[in-house]
LUMBAVEX-824450 format. One record per residue (C-alpha): residue number from 1; x, y, z. Coordinates in nm, 4 decimals, padded with zeros to 6 digits. Each point is the difference from the previous one (the first is absolute). Layout:
REM LUMBAVEX-824450
    n         u         v         w
  NUM         X         Y         Z
...
//
This chain:
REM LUMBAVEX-824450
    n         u         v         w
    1   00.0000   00.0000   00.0000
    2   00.1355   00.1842  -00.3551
    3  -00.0854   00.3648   00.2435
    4  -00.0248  -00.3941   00.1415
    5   00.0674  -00.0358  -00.3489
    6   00.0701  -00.4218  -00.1566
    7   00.0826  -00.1531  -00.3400
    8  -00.0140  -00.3733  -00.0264
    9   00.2179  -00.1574  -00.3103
   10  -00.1307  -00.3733  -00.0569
   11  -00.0969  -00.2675  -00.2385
   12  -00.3429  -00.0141  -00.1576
   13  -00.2291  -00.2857   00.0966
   14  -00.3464  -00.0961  -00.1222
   15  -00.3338   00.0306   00.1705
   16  -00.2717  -00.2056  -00.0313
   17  -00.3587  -00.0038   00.1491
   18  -00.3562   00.1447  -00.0168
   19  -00.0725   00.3676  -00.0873
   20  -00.3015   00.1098   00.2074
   21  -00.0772   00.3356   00.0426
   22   00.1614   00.0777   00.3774
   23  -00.0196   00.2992   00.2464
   24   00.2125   00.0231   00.3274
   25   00.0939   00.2801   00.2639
   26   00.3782   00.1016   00.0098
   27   00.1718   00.1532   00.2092
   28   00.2603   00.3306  -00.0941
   29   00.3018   00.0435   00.2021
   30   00.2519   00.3237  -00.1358
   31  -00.1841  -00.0303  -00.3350
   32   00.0374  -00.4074  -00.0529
   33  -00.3134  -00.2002  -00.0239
   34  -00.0750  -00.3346   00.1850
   35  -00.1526  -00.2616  -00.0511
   36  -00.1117  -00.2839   00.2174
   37   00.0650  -00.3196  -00.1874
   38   00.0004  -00.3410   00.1704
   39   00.2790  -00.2867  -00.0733
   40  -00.1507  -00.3420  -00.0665
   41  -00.1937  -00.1114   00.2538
   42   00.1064   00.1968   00.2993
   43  -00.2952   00.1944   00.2300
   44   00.1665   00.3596  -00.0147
   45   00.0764   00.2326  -00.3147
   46   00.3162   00.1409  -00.0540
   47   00.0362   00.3623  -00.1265
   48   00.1713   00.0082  -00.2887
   49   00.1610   00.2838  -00.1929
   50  -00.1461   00.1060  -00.3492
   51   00.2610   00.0709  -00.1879
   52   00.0299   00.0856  -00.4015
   53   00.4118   00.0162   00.0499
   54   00.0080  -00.3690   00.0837
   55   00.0257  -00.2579  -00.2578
   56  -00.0686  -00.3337   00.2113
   57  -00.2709   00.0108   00.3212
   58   00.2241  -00.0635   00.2633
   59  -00.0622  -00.1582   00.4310
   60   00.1987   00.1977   00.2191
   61   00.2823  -00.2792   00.1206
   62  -00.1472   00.0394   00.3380
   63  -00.3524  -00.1004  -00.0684
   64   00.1543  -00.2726  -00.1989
   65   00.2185  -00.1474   00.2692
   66  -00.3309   00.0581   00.2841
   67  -00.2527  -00.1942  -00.2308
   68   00.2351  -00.2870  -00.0963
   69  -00.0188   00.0522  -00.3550
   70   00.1991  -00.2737  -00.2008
   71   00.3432   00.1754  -00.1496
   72   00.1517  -00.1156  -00.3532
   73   00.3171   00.1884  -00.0344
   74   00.1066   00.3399   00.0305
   75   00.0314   00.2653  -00.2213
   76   00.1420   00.3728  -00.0265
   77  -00.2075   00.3496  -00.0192
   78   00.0830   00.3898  -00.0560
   79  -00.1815   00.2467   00.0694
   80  -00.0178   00.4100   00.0949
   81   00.2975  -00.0481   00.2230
   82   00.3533  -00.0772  -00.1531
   83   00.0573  -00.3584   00.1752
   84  -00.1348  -00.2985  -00.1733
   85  -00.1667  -00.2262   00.2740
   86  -00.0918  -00.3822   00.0377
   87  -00.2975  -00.1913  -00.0913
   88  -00.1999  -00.2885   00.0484
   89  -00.2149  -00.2071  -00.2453
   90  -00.3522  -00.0804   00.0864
   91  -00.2289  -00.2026  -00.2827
   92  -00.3477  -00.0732  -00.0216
   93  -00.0878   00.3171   00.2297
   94  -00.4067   00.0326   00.0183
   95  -00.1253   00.3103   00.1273
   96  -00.3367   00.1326   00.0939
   97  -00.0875   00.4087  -00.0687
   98  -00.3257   00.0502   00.1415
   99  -00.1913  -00.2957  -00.1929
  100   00.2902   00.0278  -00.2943
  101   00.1416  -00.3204  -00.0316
  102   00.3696   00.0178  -00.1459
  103   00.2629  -00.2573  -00.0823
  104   00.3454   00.0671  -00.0692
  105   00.2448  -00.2548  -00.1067
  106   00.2845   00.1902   00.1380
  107   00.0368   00.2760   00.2947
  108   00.3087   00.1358   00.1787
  109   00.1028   00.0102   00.3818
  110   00.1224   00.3206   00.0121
  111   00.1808   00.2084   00.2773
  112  -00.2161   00.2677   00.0776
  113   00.0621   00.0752   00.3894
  114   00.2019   00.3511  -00.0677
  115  -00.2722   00.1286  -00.2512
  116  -00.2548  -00.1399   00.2970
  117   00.2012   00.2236   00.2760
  118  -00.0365   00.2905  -00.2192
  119  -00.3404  -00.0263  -00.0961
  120  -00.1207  -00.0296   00.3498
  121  -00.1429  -00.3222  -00.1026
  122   00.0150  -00.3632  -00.0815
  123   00.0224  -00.0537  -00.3656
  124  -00.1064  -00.3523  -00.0260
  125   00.0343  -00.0224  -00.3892
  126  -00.0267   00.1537  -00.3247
  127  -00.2202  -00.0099  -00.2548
  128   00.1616   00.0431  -00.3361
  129  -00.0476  -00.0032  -00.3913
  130  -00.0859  -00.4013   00.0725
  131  -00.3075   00.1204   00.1173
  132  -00.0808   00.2914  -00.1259
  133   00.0461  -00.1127  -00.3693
  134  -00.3043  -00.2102   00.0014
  135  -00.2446   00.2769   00.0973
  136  -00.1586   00.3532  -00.0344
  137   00.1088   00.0957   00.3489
  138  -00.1927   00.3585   00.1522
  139   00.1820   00.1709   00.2762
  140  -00.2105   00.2529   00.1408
  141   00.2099   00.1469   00.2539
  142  -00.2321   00.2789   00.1301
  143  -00.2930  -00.3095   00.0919
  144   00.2904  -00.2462   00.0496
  145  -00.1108  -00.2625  -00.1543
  146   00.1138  -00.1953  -00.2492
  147  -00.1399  -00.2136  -00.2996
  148   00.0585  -00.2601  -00.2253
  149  -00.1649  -00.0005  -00.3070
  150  -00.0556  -00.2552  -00.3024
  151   00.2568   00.1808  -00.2855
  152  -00.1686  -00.1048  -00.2786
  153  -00.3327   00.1037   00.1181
  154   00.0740   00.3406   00.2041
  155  -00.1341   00.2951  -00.1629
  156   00.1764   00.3344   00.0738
  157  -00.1928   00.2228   00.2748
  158  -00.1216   00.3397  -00.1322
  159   00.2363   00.2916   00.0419
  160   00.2816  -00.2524   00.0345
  161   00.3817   00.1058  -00.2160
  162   00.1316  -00.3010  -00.1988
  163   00.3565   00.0428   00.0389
  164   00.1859  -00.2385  -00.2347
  165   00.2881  -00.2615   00.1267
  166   00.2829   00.1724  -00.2466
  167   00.1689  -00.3041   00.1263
  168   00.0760  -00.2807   00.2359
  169   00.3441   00.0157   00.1523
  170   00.1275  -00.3637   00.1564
  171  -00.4437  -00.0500   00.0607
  172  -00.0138   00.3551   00.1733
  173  -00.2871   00.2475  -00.1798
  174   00.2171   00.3026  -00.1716
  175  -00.2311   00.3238  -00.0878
  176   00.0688   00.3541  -00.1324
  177   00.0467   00.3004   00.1977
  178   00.1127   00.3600  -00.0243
  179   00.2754   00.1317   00.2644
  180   00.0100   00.3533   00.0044
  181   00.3037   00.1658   00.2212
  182   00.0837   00.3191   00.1604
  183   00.1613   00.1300  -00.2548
  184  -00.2747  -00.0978  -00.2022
  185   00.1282  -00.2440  -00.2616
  186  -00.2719  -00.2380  -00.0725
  187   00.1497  -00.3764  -00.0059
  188  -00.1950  -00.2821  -00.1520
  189   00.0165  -00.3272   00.2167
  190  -00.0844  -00.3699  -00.0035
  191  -00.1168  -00.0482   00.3883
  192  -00.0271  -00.3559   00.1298
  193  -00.3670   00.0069   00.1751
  194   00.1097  -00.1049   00.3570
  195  -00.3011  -00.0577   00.2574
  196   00.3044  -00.1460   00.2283
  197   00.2127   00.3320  -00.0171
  198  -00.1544   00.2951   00.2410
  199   00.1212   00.2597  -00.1568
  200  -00.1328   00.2362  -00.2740
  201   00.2887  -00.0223  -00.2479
  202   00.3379  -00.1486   00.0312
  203   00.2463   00.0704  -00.2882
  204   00.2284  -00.2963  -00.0757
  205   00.4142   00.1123   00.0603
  206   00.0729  -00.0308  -00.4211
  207  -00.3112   00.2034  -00.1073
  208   00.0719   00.2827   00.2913
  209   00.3642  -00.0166  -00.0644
  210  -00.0949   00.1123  -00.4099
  211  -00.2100   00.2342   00.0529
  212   00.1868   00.1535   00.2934
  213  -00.2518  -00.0275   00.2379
  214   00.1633  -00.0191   00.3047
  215   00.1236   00.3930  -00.0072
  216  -00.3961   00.0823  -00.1463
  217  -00.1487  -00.0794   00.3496
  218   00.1052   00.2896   00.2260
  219  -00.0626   00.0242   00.2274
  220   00.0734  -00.4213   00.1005
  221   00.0366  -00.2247   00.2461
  222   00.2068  -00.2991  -00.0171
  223  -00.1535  -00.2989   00.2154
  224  -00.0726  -00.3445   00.0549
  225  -00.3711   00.0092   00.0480
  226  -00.0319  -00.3286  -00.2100
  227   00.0681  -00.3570   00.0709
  228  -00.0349  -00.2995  -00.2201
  229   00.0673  -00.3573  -00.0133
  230   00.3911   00.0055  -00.0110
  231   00.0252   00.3246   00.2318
  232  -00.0422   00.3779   00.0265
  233  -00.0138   00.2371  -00.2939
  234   00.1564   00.2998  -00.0380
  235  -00.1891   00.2900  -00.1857
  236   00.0441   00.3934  -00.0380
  237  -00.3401   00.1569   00.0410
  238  -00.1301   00.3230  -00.1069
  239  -00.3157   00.1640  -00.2122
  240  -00.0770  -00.0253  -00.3725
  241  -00.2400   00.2419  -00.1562
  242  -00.2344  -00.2224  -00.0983
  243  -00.0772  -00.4039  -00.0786
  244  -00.2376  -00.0689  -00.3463
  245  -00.1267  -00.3166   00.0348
  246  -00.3239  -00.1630  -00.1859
  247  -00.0750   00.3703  -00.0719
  248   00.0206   00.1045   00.3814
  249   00.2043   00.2735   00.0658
  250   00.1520   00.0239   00.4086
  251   00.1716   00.2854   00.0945
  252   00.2779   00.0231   00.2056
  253   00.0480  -00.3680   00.0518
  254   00.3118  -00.0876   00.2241
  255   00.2011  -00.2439  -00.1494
  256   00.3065  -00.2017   00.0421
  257   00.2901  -00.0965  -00.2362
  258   00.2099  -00.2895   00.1004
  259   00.3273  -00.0152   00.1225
  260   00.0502  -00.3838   00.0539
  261   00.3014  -00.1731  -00.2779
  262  -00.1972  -00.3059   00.0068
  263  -00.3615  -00.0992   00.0731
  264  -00.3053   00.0383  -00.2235
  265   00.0218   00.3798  -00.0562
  266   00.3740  -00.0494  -00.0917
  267  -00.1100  -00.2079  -00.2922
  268  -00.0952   00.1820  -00.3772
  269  -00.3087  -00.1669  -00.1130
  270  -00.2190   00.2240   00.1100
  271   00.0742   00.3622   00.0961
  272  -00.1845   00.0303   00.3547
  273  -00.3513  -00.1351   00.2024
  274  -00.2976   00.1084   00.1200
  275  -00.0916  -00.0554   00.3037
  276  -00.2946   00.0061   00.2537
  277  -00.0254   00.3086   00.0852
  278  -00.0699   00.1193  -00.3440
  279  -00.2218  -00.3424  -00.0773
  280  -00.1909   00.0357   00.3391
  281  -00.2221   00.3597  -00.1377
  282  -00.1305  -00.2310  -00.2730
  283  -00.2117  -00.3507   00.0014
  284   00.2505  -00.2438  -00.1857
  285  -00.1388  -00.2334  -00.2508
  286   00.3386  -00.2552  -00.0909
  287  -00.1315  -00.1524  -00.2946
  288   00.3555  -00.1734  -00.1331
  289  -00.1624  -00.2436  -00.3199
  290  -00.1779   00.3156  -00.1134
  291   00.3499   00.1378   00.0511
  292  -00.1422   00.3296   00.1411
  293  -00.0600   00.2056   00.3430
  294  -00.3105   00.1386   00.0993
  295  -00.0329   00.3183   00.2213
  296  -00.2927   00.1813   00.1722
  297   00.0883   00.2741   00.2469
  298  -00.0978   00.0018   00.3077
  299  -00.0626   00.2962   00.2472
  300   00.3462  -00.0226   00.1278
  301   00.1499   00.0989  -00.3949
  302   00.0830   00.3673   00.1050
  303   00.1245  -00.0621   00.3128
  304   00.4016   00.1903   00.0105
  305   00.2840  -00.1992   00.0546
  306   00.2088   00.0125   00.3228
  307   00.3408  -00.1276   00.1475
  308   00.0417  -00.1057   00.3371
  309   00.0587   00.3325   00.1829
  310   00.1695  -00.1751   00.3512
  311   00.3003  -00.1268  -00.1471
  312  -00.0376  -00.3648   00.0985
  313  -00.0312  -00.3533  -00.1048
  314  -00.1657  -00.2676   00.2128
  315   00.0464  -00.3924   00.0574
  316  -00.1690  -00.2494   00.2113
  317   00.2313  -00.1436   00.2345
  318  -00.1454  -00.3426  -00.0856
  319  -00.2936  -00.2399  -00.1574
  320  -00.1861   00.0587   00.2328
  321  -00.0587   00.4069  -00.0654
  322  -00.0342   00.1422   00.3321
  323   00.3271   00.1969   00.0406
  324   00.1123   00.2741  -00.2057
  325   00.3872   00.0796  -00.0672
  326   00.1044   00.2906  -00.2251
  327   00.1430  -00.1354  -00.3088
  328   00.1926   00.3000  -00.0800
  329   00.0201   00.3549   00.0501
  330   00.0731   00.2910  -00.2557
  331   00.2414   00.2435   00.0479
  332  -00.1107   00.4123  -00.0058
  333  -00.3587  -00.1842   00.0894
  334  -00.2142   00.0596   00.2717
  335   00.0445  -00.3257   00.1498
  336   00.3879   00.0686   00.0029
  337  -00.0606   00.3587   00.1491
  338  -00.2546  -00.1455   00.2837
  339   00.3008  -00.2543   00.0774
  340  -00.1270  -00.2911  -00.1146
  341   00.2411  -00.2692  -00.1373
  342   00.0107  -00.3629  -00.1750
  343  -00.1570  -00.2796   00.2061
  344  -00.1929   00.2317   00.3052
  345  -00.2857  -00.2629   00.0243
  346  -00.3352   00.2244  -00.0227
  347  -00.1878  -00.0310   00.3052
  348  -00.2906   00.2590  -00.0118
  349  -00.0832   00.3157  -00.2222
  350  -00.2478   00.2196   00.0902
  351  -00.0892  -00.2298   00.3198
  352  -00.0646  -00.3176  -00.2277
  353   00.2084  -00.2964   00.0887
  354   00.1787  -00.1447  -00.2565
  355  -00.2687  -00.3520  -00.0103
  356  -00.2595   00.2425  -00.0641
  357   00.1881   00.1756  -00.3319
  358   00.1146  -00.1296  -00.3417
  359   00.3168   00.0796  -00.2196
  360  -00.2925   00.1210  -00.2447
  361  -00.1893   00.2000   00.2381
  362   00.3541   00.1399   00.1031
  363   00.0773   00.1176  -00.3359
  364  -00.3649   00.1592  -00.0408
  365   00.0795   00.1820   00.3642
  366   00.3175   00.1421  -00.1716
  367  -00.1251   00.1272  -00.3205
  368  -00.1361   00.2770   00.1308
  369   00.1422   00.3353   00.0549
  370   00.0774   00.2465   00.2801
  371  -00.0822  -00.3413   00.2707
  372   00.1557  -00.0069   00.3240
  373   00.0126  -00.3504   00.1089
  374   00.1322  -00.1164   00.3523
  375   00.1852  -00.3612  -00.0384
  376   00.0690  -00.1697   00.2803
  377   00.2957  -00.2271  -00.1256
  378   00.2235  -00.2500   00.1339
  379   00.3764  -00.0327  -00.0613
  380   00.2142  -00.2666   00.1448
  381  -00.1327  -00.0310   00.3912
  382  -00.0632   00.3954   00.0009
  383  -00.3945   00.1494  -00.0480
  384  -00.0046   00.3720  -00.1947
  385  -00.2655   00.2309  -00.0999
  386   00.0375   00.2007  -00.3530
  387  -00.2051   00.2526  -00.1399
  388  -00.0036   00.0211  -00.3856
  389  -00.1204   00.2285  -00.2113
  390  -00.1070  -00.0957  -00.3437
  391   00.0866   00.2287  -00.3127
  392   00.0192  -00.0657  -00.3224
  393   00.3244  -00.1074  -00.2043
  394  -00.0990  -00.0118  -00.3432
//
């Protein structure tokens, strides 16, 4: 949580199974939607991720080692971060989405306890292309809910934008947008659609390093807000003039361009994503045989874009999300100013204990200006009080 922000790089397996019209509740945590999906026979759902930058729907190793799930090999997987991080093979995986029956020859175990930490949340698994592929899927973020539709037989809702697929890049959905910067060069750009990326826009390192972006956003921020499967990311952030997309136009969108040498957004296939918090103002048809997007705003569309204005970046201390540890602080930040450094574990804000508050509701807290806050933190066996102020950076 790409922004939580996470690619997945896989191989493609097939899905096979009914296509009944289905409608479930999600769940949306820093922009990413849930879903409650239950593993063969087991009692409880799992949420899983949905996730347009993942190729293969993936278990989370740990929900793979607690249900006993039979293991055939391991395997290797990149993502956001730089490191490339180890797999397991699961076959003959059937899953259950709210009445959806789906069975896929072929799922990963994948490691996703850091991107768990730092989403405030267990990620149990992802669903990927595997899944998606076989179905007109509707995110409507502003009802949260989310529905899977018959592709063949789905008819497009009135009002709804068709945005074509230009393209898909290793099975992840690559549309058209318009970048314009500060210094108002427009740039035309092929954006991988990323549901699993919180962010508005992320620039890939070869397309910002072209076009110069880097010295365009001023002023920036250099931070690293996202993490991935194979680690953190590192991104410069700052404002663009506007984003064009499926004949939108959002002003004053803040954006990011990466900084990572290796990762997804190292790599020159595509030149950037979009990310939830662009994809969240709109309810999301993914319609991938009719190789197309659909888009309906919602009320949120004109909503501005902010950056944190505290500084900070927040973990859990463990699975079992009921202690908070700053993940990092920025420098010339408020957080740095109020004294706050790298793992103080948060123990109330504003009176509210730390079991009562989430890394999301945290962020939402922070994103508001001219704030004073009182933190009651603890570091090492000492107990402080901090007053911060918010403001904003960008």
């Amino acid at each position: 949580m790409r922004r939580a922000v996470f690619l997945l790089t896989f191989a493609c397996a097939a899905v096979s199974g009914p296509r009944p019209a289905t409608e479930v509740s999600v769940e949306l945590t820093q922009g990413h939607v849930f879903v409650p999906v239950t593993i063969g026979r087991s009692a409880q759902p799992s949420w899983f991720l949905l996730d347009t930058g993942a190729q293969l729907s993936a278990v989370a190793q740990t929900t793979v080692d607690s249900m006993h799930l039979v293991m055939h090999g391991t395997g290797r997987a990149r993502g956001a971060g730089a490191a490339v991080v180890r797999t397991t093979n699961l076959r003959d995986v059937d899953l259950n989405i709210g009445g959806l029956r789906v069975n896929l020859p072929e799922m990963s175990g994948l490691p996703l306890t850091p991107v768990s930490l730092a989403e405030g949340r267990a990620i149990e698994g992802i669903l990927g292309y595997t899944v998606i592929r076989d179905y007109a899927i509707e995110i409507d973020y502003e009802r949260r809910r989310l529905r899977f539709h018959d592709s063949a037989r789905y008819q497009a809702p009135d009002g709804a934008v068709v945005v074509p697929i230009v393209k898909f890049d290793a099975d992840h959905p690559v549309a058209a947008a318009e970048l314009t910067l500060p210094d108002g060069r427009v740039l035309p750009m092929r954006l991988m659609v990323d549901t699993g990326a919180r962010a508005a826009l992320v620039v890939n390192r070869p397309f910002a390093e072209k076009h110069g972006i880097y010295d365009a956003l001023s002023p920036s921020i250099d931070a690293g807000f996202g993490m991935g499967i194979g680690g953190a990311t590192q991104q410069r952030f700052g404002r663009a003039k506007r984003i064009a997309f499926a004949g939108f136009a959002l002003d004053a969108p803040v954006i990011s361009a990466a900084l990572d040498r290796a990762g997804a957004t190292a790599m020159s296939g595509v030149d950037g994503l979009i990310g939830a918090e662009i994809l969240r103002r709109f309810t999301v048809t993914l319609d991938y045989k009719r190789r197309r997007l659909l888009l309906a705003p919602n009320r949120t569309l004109r909503e501005p874009f902010e950056f944190d204005m505290a500084g900070l970046a927040f973990k859990a201390a463990d699975l079992k999300f009921d202690r908070i540890l700053i993940r990092f602080v920025l420098p010339n930040s408020p957080a740095s100013e109020a004294g706050l450094q790298d793992g103080d574990e948060v123990v109330t804000i504003d009176g509210r204990g730390a079991a009562a508050l989430t890394i999301d509701g945290i962020r939402n807290l922070f994103e508001v200006p001219d704030k004073r806050h009182e933190l009651h933190v603890r570091r090492g066996g000492r107990e402080l009080d901090v007053a911060l102020v918010t403001r904003r950076m960008l």
